[in-house]
C-alpha positions in Angstrom: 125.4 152.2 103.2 126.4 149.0 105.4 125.7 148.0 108.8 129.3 148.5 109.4 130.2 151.5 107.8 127.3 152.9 110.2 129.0 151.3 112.9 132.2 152.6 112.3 130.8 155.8 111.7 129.0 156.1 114.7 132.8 155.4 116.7 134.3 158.1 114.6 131.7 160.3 115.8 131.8 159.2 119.5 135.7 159.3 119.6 135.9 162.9 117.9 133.4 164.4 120.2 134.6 162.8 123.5 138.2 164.0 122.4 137.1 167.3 122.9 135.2 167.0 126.2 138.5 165.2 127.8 140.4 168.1 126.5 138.6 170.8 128.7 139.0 168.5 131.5 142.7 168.1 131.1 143.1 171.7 130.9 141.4 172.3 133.7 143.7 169.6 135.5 146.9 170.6 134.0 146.0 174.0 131.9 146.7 174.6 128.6 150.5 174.6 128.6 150.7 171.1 130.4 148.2 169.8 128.0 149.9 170.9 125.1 153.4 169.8 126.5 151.2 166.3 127.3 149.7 165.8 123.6 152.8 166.5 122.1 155.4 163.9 124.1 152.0 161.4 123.9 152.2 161.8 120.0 156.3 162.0 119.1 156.2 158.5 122.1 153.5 156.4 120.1 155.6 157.7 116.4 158.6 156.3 118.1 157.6 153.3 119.3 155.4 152.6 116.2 158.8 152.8 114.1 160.4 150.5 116.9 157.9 147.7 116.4 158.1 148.1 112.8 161.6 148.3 112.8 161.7 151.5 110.5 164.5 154.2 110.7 163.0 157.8 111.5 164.6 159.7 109.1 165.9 163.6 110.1 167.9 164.0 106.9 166.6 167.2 105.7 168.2 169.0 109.4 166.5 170.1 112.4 165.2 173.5 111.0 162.8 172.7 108.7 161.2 170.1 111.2 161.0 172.5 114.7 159.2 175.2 112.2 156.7 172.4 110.7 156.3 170.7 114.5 156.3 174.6 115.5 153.1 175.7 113.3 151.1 172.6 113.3 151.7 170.9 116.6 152.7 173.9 118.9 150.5 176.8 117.7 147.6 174.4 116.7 147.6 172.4 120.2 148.2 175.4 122.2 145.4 177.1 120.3 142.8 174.6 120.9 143.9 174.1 124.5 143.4 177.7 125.0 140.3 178.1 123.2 138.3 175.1 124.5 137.4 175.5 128.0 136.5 179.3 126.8 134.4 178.6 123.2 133.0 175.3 124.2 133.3 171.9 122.5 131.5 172.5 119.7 132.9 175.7 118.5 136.5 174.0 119.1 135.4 171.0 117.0 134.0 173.5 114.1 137.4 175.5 114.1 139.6 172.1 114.0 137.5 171.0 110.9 138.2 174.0 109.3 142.3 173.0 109.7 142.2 171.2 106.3 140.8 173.8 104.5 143.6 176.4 105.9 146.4 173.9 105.1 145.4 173.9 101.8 145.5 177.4 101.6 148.8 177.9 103.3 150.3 175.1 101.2 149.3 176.7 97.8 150.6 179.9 99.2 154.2 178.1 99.6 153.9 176.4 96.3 153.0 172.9 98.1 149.7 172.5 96.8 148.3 173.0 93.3 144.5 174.2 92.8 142.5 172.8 90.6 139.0 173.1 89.8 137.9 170.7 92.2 140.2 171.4 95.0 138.5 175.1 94.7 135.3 173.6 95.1 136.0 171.9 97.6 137.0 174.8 99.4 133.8 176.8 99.1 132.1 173.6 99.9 134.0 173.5 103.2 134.0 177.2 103.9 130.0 177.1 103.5 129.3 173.9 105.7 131.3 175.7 108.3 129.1 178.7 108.0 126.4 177.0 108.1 127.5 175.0 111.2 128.7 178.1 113.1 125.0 179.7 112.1 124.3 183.4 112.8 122.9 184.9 115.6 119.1 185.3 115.5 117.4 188.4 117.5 116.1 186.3 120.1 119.1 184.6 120.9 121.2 187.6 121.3 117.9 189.0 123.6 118.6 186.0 126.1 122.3 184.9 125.5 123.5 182.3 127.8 126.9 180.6 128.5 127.3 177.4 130.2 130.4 177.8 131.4 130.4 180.3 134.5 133.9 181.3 135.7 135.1 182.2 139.4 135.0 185.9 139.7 138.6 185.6 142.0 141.5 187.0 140.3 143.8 183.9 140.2 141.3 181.9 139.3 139.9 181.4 136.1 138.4 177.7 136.5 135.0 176.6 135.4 132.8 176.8 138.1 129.6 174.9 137.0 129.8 172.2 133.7 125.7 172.6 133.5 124.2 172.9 130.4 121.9 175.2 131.4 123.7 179.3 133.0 121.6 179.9 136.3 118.7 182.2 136.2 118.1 180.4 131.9 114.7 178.5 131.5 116.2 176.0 128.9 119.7 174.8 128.2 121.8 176.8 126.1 124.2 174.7 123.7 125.8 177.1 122.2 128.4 179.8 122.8 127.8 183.3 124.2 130.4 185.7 122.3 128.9 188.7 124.4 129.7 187.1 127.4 126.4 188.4 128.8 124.3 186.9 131.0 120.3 185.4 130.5 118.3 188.3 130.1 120.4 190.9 129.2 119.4 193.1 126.4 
């Protein structure tokens, strides 16, 4: 590999993983709705002015149906989804489930007669399905002994805002990275 595939590679992977830690921050600013609402008019803005500069005609031929039920499914639900789930799962869950997308799709579009399977594309599919597995791990025994979140929320009723971005819960010896699906707290059996 090349010195500047590497390079470019390494922005990829910077970009991808700061994306998600400016997303829990703009929740937290704006929530999830205003986020969504946000990323949405910030996408459709730079497609329009992008076919402006290039002087290309959008086309909306096929009626307005067809496109609020595609911008419906995999703008709406999908932006809403992460927006909702980040600040709650973590950044690196969220980032698992997004590369996961792709593999869905496929699925979805075979199931509407989009997408035809072959061999490899079924490969590819248990190749992807693994990897996540494998990135998502399992639980071992002492990890679900001493579970820890780093993300603590207010106990107040009307708010629901992180109250500490540490990467360590208070009262754990060693920073947790990962997510706490039990919601308990260090030490709890």
């Amino acid at each position: 590999m090349k010195q500047r595939h590497l390079v470019t590679y390494a922005v990829l992977a910077l970009v991808w993983g700061l994306s998600f830690m400016v997303l829990v921050r703009v929740v937290a600013a704006f929530g999830w709705a205003g986020t969504v609402s946000f990323r949405a008019l910030t996408a459709g803005g730079a497609l329009l002015l992008v076919a402006l500069l290039m002087r290309r005609r959008l086309d909306f031929g096929c009626g307005w149906k067809p496109l609020a039920i595609s911008g419906f499914l995999t703008v709406v639900m999908q932006l809403a989804g992460i927006a909702f789930a980040a600040p709650r799962i973590g950044t690196a869950m969220t980032a698992i489930i997004v590369s996961a997308i792709p593999l869905f799709s496929m699925v979805v579009g075979r199931i509407a007669g989009l997408e035809r399977l072959n061999e490899r594309s079924i490969i590819g599919l248990v190749m992807g399905f693994a990897g996540i597995v494998l990135l998502v791990g399992f639980r071992t025994r002492r990890s679900r002994r001493n579970s820890c979140s780093p993300v603590r929320f207010r106990s107040s009723a009307h708010s629901r805002q992180p109250a500490a971005a540490s990467m360590s819960a208070p009262g754990c010896a060693t920073p947790t990275p990962g997510w706490s699906p039990s919601g308990r707290s260090c030490g709890a059996g």
